[in-house]
N, C-alpha and C positions, 0 to 999 in steps of 0.2 A: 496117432491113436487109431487105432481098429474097430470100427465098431460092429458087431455081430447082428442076429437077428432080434435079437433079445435085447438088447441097450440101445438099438437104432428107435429113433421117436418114431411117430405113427404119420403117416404120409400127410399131406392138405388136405384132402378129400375126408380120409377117414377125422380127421380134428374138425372139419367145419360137421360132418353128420354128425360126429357124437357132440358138439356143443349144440345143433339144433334141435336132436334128440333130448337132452338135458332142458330146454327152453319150451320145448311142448308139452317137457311131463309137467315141471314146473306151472305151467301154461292151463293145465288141464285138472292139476291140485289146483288152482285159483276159480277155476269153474266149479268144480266141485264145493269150495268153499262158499261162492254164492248161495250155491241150491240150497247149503244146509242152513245157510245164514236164514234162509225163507221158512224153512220146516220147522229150526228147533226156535226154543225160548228161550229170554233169561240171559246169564253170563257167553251160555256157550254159542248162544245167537253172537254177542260182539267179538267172541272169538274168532270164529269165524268171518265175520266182516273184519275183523283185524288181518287176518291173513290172506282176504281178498286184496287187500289194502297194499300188505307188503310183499306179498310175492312177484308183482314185475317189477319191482326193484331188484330181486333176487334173481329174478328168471335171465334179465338185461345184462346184469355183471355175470351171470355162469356162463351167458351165450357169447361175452368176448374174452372169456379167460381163455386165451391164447395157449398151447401145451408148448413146452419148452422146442427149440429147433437146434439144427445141427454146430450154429456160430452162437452159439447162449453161454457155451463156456468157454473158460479160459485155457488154453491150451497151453506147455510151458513154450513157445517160443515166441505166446505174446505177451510172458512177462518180462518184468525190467532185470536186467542185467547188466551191471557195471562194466564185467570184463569182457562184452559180448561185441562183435565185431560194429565198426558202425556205430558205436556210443558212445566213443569219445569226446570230452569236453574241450570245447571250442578254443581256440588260444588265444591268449591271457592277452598279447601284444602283436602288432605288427608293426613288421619294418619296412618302411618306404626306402624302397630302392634309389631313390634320385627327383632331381624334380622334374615334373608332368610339364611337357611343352605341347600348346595346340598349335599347329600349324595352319593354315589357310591357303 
């Protein structure tokens, strides 16, 4: 398989920046949510401490969602193949030649 520039995944570098980019905004909606949690009243006060609440659990899983790598797929010569060289099933019997003598 060939892959182009276009269907090649995005290097290490570029996947750890964009998941810590992703972890900061996240990171900085949860700040935000504090502040307002202080200003407003009422429902939308525990709204907001709601989402104080549950965004580093969300921030935590988006900054190890891992992006796919280049051995993630199946290629066809790592599936099974009956008639494929080297598959052969083992045999049924063996015949002992004679009997085994140890000598000393």
């Amino acid at each position: 398989m060939v892959h182009t520039v276009t269907t090649a995944p995005m290097s290490l570098a570029e996947d750890s920046d964009m998941r810590m980019r992703r972890y900061l905004i996240t990171m900085g909606i949860r700040t935000a949510c504090f502040l307002l949690a202080v200003v407003t009243e009422g429902w939308l006060r525990w709204t907001f401490v709601a989402g104080a609440a549950i965004l580093p659990y969300i921030a935590v899983v988006l900054a190890n969602a891992v992006g796919p790598r280049w051995g993630a797929q199946i290629s066809g010569a790592d599936r099974f193949t009956e008639s494929g060289p080297g598959l052969s099933a083992p045999p049924t019997h063996i015949h002992a030649v004679g009997p085994i003598s140890h000598s000393h």
